[in-house]
C-alpha positions as CSV (number, residue, x, y, z in Angstrom):
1,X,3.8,-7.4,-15.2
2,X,3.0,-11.2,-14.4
3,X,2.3,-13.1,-17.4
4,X,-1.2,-13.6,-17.0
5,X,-1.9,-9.7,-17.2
6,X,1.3,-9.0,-20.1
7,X,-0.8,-6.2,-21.2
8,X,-1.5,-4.6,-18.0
9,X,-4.4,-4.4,-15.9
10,X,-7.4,-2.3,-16.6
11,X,-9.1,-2.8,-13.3
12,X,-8.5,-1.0,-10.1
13,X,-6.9,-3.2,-6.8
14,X,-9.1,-4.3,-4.5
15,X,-8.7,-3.7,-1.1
16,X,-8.3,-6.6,1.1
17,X,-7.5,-4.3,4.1
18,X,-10.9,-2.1,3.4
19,X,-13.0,-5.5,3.2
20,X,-11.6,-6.8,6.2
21,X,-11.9,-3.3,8.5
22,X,-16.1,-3.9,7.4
23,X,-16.7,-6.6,9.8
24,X,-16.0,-3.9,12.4
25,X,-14.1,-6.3,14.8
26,X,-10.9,-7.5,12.8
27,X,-7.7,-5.5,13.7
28,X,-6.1,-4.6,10.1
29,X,-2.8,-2.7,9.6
30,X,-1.0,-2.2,6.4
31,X,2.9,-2.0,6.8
32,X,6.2,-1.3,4.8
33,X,9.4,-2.2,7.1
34,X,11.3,-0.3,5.0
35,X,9.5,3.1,4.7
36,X,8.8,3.3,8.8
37,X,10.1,-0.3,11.2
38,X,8.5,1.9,14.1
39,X,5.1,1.5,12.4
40,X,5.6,-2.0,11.6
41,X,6.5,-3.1,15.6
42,X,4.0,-1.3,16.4
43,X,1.0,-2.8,14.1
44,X,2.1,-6.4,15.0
45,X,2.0,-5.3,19.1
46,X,-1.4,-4.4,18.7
47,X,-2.5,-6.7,16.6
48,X,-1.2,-9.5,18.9
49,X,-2.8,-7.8,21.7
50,X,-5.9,-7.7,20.3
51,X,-8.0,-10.0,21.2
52,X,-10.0,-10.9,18.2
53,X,-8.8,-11.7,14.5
54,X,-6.0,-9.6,12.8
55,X,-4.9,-9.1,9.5
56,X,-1.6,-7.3,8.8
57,X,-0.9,-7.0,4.8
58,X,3.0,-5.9,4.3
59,X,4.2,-4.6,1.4
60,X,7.4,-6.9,0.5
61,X,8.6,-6.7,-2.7
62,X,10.3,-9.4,-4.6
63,X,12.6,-11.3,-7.1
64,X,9.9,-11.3,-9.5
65,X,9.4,-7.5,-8.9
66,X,13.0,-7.7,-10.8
67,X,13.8,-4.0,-8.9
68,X,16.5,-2.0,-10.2
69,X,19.8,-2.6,-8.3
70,X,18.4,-6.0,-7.2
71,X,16.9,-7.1,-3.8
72,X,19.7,-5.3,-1.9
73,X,17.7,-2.3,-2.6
74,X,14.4,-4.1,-1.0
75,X,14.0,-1.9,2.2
76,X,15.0,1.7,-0.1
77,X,12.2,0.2,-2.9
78,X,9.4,0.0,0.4
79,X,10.5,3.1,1.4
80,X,10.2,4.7,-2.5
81,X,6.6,3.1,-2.5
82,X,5.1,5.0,0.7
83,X,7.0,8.0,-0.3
84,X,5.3,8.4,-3.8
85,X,1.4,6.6,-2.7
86,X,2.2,3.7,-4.6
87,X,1.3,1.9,-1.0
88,X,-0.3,3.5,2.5
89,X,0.5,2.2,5.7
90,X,-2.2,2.6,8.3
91,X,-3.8,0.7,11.6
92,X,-7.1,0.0,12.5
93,X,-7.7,-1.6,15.7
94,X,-11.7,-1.9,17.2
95,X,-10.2,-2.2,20.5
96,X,-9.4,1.4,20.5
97,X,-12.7,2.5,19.6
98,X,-13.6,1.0,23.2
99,X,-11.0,3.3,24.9
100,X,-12.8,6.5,23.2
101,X,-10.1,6.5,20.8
102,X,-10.2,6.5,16.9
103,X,-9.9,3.6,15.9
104,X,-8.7,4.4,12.3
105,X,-4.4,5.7,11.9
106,X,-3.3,6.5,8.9
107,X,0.6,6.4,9.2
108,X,1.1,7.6,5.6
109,X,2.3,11.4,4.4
110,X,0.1,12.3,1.5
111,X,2.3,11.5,-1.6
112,X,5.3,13.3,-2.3
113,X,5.6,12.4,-6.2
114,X,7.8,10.3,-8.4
115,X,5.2,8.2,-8.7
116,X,5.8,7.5,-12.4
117,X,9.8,6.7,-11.4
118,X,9.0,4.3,-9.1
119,X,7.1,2.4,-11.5
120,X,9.9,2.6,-14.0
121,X,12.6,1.1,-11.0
122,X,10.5,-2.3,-11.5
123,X,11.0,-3.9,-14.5
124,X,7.7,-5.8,-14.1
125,X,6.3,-2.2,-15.4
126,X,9.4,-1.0,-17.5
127,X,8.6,-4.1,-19.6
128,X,5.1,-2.8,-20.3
129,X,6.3,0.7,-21.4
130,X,8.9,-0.8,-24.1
131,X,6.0,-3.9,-25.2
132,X,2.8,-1.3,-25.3
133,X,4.2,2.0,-24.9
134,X,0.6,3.9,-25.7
135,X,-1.0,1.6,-23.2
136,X,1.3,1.9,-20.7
137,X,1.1,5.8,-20.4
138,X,-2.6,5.4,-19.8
139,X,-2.4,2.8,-17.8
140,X,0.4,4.4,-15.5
141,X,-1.5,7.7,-15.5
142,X,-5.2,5.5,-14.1
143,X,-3.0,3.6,-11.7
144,X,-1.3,7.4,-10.3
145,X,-4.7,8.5,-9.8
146,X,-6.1,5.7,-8.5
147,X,-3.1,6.3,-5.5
148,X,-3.9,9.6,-5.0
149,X,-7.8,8.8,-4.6
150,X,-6.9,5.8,-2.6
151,X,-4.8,8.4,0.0
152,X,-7.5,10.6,-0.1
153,X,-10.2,8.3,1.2
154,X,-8.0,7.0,3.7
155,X,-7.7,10.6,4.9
156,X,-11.9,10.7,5.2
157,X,-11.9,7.3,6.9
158,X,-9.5,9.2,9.9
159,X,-13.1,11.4,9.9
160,X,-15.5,9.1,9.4
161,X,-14.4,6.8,12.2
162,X,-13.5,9.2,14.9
């Protein structure tokens, strides 16, 4: 929990990847190295092949993430955040749109749980559990449905943009 939001966040993320993939023309790709290096190589091949602008958003975690285990454990921690719909990997690339393609891959497995646990492996959001235990249920329980809904309108944007 940065210091500037001790007692947790009430809002919902916004989605710099979704913003971006509006314009229509700007190749966007959301990676983990950890959870799948294939799917990383692979979103920054097309997005330097691309010939427009390209945005790839990675999820890295670090120091400050203060992850159980410490930053040796940085590739299993990606890996744990895929896994559970804490963060979605996918590639969208206009260009492929052009070849009759979709241009929409989502390169995530629908979550597989533990959601909660990996939370608790951070001490960023252990901290908030022993500070504002009440809040922190709630707060964990929004932010685990939040994932889900996010996975779940990634799987209708593989519809809507085929």
């Amino acid at each position: 929990v940065a210091q500037f939001a001790a007692a947790g966040k009430e809002m919902k993320k916004k989605s710099l990847s979704e913003i971006a993939m509006q314009y229509g023309y700007v190749y966007v790709a959301q990676v983990a190295m950890g959870a799948n290096t294939a799917q990383t190589i692979k979103a920054i091949t097309e997005a330097e092949a691309y010939h427009g602008p390209s945005l790839i958003i990675g999820y890295a975690p670090c120091e400050m993430h203060s992850i159980k285990g410490g930053m040796m454990n940085c590739q299993k921690e990606m890996k744990k955040a895929v896994d559970c719909g804490y963060w979605n990997m996918f590639r969208f690339n206009p260009a492929a749109k052009a070849e009759g393609k979709n241009p929409f891959t989502l390169d995530s497995k629908a979550p597989a749980g533990g959601y909660q646990e990996f939370l608790m492996n951070e001490a960023r959001y252990a901290r908030l559990t022993r500070e504002f235990p009440e809040r922190a249920k709630v707060l964990f329980e929004r932010n685990e449905e939040a994932a889900k809904e996010r996975y779940e309108h990634l799987t209708r944007l593989t519809e809507l943009y085929k």
